[in-house]
HTML snippet that shows the backbone in 3Dmol.js (N, CA, C, O; Angstrom):
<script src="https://3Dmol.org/build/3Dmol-min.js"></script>
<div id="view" style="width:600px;height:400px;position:relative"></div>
<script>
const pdb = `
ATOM      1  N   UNK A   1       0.840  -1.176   0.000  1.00  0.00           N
ATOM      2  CA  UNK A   1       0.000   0.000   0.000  1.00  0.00           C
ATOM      3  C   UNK A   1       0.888   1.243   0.000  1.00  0.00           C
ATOM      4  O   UNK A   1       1.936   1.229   0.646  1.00  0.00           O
ATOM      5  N   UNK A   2       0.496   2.365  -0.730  1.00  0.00           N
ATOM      6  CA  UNK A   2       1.029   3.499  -0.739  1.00  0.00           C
ATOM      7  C   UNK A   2       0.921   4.456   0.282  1.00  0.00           C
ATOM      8  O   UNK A   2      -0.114   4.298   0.928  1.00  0.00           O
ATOM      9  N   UNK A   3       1.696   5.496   0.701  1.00  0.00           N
ATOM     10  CA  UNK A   3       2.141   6.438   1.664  1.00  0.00           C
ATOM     11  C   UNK A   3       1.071   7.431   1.550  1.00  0.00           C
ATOM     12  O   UNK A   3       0.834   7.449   0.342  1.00  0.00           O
ATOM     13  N   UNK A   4       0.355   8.197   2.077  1.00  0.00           N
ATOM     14  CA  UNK A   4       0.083   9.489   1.381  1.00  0.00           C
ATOM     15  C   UNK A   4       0.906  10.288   0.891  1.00  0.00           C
ATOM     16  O   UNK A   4       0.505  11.035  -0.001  1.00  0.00           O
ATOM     17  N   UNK A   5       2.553  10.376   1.416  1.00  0.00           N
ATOM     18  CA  UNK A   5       3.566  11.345   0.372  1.00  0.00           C
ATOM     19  C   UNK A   5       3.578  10.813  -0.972  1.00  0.00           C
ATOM     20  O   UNK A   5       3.754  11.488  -1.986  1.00  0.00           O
ATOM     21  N   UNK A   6       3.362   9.440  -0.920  1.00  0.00           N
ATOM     22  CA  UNK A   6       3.342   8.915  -2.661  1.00  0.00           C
ATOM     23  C   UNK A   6       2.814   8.931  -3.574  1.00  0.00           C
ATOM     24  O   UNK A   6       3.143   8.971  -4.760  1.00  0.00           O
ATOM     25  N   UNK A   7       0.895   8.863  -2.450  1.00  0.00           N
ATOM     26  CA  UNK A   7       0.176   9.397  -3.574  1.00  0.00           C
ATOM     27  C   UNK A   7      -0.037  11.129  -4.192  1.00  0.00           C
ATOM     28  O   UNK A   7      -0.633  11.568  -5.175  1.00  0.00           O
ATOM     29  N   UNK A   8       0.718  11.765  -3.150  1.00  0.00           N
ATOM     30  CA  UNK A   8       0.335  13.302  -3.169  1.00  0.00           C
ATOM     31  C   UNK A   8       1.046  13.555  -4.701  1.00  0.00           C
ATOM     32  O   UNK A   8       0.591  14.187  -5.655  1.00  0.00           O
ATOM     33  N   UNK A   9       2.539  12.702  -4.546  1.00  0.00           N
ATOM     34  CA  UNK A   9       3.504  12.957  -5.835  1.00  0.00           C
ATOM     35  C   UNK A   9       2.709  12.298  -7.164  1.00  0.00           C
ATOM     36  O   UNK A   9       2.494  13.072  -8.096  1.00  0.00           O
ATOM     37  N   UNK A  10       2.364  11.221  -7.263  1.00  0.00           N
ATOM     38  CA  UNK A  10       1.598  10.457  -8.037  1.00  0.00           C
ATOM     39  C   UNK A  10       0.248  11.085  -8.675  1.00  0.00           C
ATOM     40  O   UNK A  10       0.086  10.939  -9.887  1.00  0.00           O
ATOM     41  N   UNK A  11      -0.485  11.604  -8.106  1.00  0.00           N
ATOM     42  CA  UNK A  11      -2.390  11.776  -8.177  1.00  0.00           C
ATOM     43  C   UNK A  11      -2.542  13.304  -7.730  1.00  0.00           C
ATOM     44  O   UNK A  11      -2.032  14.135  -6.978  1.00  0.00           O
ATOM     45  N   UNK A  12      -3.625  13.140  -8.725  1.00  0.00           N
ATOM     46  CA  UNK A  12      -4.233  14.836  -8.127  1.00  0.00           C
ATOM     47  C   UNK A  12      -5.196  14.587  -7.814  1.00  0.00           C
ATOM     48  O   UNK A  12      -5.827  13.554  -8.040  1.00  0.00           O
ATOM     49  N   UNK A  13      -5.576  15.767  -7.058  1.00  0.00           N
ATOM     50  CA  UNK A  13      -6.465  15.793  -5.850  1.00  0.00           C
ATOM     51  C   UNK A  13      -8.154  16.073  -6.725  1.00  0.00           C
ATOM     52  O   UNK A  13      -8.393  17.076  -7.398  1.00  0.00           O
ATOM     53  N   UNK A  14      -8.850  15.265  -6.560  1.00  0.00           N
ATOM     54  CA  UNK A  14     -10.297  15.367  -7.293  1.00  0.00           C
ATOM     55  C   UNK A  14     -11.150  16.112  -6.798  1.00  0.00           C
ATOM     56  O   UNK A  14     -11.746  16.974  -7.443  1.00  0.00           O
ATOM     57  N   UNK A  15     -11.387  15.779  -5.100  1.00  0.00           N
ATOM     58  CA  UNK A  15     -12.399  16.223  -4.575  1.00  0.00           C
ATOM     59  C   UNK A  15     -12.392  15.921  -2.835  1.00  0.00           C
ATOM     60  O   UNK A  15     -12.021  14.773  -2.592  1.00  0.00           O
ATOM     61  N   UNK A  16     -12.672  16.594  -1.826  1.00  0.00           N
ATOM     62  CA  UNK A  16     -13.068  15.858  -0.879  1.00  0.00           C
ATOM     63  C   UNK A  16     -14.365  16.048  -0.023  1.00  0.00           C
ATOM     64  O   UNK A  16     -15.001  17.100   0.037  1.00  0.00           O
ATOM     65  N   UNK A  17     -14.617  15.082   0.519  1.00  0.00           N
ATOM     66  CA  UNK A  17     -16.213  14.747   1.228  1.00  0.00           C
ATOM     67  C   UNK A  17     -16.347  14.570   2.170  1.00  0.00           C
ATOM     68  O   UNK A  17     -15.312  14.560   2.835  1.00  0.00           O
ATOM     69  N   UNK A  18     -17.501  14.340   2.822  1.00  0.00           N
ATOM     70  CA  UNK A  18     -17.806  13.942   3.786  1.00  0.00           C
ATOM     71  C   UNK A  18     -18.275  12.921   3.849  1.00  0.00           C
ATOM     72  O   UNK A  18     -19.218  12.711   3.086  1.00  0.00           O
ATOM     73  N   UNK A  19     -17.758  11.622   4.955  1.00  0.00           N
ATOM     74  CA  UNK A  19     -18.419  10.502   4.373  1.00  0.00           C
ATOM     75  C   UNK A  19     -18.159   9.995   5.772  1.00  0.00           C
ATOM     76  O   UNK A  19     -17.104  10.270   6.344  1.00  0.00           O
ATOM     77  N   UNK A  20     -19.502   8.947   6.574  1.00  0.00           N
ATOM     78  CA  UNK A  20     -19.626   8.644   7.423  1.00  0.00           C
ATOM     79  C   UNK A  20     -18.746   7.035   7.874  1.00  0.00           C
ATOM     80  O   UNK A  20     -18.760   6.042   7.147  1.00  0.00           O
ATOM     81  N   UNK A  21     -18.192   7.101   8.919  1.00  0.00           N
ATOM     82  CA  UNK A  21     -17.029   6.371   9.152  1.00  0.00           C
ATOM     83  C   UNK A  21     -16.519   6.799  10.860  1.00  0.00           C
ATOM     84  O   UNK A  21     -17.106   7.512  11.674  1.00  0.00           O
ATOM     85  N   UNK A  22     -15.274   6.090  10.985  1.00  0.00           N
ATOM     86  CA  UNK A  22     -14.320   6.585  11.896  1.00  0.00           C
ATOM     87  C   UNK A  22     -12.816   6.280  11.564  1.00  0.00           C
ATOM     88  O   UNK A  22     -12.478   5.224  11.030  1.00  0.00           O
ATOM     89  N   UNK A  23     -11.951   7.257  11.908  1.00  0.00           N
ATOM     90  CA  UNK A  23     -10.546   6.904  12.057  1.00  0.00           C
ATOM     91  C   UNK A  23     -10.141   7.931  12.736  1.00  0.00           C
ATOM     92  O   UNK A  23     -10.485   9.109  12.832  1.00  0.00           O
ATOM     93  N   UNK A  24      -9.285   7.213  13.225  1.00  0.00           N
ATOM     94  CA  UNK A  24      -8.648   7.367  14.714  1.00  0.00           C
ATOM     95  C   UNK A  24      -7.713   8.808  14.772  1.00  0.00           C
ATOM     96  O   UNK A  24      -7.221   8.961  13.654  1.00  0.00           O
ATOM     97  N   UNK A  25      -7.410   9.629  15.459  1.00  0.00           N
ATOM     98  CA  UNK A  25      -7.290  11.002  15.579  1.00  0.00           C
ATOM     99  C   UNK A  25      -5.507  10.572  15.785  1.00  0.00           C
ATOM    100  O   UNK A  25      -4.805  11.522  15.438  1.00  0.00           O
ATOM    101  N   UNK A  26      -5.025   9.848  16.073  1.00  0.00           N
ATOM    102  CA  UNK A  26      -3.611   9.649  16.537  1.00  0.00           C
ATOM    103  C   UNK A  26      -2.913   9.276  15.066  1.00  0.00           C
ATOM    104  O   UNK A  26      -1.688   9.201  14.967  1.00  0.00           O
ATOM    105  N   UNK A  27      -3.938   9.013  13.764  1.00  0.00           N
ATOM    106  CA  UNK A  27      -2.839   8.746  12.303  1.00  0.00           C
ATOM    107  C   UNK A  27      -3.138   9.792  11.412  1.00  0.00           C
ATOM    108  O   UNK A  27      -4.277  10.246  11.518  1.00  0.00           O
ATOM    109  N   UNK A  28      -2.506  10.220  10.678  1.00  0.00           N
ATOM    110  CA  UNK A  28      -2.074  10.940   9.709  1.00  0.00           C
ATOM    111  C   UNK A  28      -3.783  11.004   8.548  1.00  0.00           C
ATOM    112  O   UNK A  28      -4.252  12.049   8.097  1.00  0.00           O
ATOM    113  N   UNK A  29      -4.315   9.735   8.352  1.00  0.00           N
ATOM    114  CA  UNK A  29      -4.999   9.025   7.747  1.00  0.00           C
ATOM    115  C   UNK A  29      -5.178   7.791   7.052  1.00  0.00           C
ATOM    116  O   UNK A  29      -4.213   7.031   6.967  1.00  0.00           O
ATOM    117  N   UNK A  30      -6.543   7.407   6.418  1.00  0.00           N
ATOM    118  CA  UNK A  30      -5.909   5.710   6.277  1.00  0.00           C
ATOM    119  C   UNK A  30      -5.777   5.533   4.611  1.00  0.00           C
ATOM    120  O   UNK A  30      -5.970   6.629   4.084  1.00  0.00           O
ATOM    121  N   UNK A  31      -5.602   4.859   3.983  1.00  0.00           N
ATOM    122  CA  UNK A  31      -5.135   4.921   2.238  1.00  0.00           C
ATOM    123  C   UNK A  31      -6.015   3.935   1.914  1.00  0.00           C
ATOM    124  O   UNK A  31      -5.936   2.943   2.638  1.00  0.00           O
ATOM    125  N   UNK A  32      -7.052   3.894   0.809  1.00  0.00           N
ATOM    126  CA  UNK A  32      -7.062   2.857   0.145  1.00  0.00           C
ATOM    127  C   UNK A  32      -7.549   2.666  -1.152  1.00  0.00           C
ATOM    128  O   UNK A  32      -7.991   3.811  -1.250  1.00  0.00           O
ATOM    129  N   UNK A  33      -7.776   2.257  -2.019  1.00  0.00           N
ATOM    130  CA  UNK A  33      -7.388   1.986  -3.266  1.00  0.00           C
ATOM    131  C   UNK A  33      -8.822   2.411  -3.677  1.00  0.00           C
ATOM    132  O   UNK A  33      -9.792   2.120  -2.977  1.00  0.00           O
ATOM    133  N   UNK A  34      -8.929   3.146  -4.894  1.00  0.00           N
ATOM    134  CA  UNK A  34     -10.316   3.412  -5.402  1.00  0.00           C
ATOM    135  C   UNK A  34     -10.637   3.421  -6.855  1.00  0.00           C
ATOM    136  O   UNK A  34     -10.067   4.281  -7.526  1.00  0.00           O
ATOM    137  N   UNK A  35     -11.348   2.714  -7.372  1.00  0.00           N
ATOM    138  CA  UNK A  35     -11.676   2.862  -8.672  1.00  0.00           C
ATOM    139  C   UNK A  35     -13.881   2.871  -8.747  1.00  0.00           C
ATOM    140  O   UNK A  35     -14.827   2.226  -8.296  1.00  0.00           O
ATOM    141  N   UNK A  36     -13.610   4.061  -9.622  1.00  0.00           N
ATOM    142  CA  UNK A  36     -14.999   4.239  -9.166  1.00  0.00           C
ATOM    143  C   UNK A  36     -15.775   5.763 -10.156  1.00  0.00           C
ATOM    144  O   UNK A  36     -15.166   6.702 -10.668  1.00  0.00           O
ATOM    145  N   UNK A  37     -16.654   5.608 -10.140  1.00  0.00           N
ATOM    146  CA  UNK A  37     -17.108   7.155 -10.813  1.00  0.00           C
ATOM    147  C   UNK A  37     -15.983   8.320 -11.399  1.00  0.00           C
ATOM    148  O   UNK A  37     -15.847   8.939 -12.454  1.00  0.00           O
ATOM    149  N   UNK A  38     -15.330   8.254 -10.215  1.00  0.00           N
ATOM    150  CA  UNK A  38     -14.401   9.413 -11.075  1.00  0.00           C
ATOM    151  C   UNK A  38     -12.906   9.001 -11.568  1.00  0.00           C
ATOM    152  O   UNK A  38     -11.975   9.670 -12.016  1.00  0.00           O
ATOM    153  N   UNK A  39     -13.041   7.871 -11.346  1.00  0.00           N
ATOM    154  CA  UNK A  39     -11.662   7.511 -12.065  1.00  0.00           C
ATOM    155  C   UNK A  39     -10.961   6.484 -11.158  1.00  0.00           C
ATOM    156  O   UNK A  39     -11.468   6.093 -10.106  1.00  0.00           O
ATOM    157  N   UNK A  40      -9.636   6.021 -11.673  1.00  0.00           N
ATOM    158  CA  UNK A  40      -8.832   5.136 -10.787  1.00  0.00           C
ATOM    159  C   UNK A  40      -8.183   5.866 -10.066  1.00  0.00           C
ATOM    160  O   UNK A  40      -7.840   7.014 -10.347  1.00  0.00           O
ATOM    161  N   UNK A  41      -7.850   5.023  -8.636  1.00  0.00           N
ATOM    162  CA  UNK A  41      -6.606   5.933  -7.629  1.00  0.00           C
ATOM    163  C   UNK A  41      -7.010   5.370  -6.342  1.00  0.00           C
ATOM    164  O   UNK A  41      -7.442   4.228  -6.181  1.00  0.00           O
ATOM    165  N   UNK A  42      -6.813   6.381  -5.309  1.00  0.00           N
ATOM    166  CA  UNK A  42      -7.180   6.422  -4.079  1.00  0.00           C
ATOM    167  C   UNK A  42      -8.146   7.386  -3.220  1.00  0.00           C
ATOM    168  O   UNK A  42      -8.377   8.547  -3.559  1.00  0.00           O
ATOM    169  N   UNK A  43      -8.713   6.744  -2.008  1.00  0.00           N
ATOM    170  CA  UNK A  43      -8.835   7.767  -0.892  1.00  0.00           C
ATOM    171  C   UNK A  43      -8.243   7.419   0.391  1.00  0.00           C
ATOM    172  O   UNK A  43      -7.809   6.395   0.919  1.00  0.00           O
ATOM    173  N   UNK A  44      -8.376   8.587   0.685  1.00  0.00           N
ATOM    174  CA  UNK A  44      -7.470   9.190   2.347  1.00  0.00           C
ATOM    175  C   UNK A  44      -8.525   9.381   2.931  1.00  0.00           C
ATOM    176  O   UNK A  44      -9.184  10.377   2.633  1.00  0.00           O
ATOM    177  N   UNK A  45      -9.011   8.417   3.997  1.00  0.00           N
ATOM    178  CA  UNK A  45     -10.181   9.064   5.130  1.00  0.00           C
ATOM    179  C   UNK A  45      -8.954   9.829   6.197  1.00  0.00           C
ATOM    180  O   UNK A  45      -7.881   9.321   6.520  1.00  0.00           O
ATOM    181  N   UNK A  46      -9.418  11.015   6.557  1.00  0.00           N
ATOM    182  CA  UNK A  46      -8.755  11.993   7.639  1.00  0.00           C
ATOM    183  C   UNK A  46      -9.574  11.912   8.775  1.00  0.00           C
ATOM    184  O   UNK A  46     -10.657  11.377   8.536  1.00  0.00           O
ATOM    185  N   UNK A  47      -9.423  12.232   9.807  1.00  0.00           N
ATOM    186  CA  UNK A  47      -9.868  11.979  11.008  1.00  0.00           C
ATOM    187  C   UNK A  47     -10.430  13.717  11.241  1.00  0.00           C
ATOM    188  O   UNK A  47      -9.676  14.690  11.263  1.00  0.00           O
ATOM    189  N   UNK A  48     -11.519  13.740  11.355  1.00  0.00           N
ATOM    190  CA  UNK A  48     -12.476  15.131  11.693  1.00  0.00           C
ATOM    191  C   UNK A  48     -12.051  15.854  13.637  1.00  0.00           C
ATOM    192  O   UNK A  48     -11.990  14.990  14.512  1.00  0.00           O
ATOM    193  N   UNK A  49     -11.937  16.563  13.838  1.00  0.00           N
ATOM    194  CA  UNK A  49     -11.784  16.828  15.332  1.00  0.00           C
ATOM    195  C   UNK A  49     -13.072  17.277  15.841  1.00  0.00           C
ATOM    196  O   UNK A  49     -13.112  17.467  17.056  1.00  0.00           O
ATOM    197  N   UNK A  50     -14.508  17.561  14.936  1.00  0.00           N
ATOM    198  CA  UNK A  50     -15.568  18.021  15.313  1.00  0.00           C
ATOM    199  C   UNK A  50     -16.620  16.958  15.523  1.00  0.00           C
ATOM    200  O   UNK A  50     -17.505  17.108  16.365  1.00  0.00           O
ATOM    201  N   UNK A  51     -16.524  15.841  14.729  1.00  0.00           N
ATOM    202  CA  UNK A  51     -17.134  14.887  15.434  1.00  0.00           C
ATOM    203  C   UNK A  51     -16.439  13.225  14.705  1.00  0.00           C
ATOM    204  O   UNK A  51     -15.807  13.117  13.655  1.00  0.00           O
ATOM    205  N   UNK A  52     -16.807  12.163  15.627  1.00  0.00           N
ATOM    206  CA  UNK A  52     -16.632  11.123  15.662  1.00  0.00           C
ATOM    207  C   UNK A  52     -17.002  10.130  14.408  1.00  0.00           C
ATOM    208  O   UNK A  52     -16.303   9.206  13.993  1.00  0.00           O
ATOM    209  N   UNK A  53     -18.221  10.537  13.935  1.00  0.00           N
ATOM    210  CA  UNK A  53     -19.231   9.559  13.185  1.00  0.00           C
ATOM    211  C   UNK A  53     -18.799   9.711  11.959  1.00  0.00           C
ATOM    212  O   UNK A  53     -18.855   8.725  11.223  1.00  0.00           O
ATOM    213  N   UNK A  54     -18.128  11.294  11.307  1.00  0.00           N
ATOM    214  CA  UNK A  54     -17.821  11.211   9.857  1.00  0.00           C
ATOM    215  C   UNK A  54     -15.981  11.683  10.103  1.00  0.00           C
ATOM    216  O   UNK A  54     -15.183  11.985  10.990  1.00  0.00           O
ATOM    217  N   UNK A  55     -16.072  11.488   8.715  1.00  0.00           N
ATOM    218  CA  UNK A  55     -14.197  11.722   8.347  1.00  0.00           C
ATOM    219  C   UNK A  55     -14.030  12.204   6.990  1.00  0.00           C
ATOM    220  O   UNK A  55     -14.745  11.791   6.077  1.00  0.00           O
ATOM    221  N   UNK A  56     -13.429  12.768   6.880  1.00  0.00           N
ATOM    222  CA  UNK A  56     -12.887  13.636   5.290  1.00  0.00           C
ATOM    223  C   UNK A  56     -12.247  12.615   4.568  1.00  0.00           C
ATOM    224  O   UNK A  56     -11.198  11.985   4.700  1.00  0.00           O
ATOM    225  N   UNK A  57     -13.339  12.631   3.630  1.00  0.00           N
ATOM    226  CA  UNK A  57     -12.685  11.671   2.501  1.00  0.00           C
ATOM    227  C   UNK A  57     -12.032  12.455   0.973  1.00  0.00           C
ATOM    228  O   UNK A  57     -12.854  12.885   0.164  1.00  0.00           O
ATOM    229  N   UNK A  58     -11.077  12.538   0.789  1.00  0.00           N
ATOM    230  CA  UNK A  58     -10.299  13.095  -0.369  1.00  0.00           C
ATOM    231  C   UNK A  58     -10.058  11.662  -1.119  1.00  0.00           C
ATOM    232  O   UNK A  58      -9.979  10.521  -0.663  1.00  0.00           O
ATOM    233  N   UNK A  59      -9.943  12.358  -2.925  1.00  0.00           N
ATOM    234  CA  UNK A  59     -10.078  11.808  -3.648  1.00  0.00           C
ATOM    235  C   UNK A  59      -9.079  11.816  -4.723  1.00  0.00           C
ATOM    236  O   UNK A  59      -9.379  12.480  -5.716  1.00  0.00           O
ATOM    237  N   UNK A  60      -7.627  11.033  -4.716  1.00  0.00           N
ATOM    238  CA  UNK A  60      -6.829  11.247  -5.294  1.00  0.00           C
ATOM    239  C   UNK A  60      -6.966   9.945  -6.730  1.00  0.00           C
ATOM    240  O   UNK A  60      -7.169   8.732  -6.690  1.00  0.00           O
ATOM    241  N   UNK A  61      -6.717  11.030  -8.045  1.00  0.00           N
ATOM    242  CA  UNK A  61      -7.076  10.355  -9.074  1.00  0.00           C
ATOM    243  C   UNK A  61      -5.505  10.341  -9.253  1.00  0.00           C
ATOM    244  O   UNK A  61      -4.682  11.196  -8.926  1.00  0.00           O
ATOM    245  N   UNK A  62      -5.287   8.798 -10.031  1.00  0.00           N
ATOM    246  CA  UNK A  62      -3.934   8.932 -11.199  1.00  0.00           C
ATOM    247  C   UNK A  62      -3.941   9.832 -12.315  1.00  0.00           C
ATOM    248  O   UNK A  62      -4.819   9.944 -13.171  1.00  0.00           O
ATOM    249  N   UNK A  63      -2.766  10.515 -12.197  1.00  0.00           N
ATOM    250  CA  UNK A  63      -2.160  11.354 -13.565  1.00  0.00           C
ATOM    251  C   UNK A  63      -2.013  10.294 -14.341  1.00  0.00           C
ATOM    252  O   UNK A  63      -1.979   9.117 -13.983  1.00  0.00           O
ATOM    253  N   UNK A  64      -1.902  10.846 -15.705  1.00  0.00           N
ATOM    254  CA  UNK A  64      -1.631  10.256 -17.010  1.00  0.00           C
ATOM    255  C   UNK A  64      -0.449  10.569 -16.972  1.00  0.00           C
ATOM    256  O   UNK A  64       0.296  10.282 -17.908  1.00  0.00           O
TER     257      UNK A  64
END
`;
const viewer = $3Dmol.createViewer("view");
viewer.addModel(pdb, "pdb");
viewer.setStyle({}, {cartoon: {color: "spectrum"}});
viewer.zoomTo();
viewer.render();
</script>
């Protein structure tokens, strides 16, 4: 699995959301692989400090 520094160098940034979940306030965020509506790549759920139930989901597509 990739770093988020790897994908930052790799993928541009599509979009990010709100999307209901949890991850944990002590990591960076979690990585995982996405192919889907807007293209191939990844997302990064981020950990929200305002509440528990959702997390920022960003949407890193592969460059050509």
């Amino acid at each position: 699995m990739k770093t988020i520094d790897e994908i930052k160098k790799t993928c541009t940034l599509h979009h990010a959301a709100a999307h209901r979940g949890y991850v944990s306030r002590k990591v960076a965020g979690v990585v995982n692989e996405y192919s889907g509506k807007f293209g191939t790549g990844y997302t990064i759920d981020r950990p929200r400090w305002d509440t528990t139930n959702y997390v920022d989901r960003e949407y890193w597509i592969l460059t050509k």
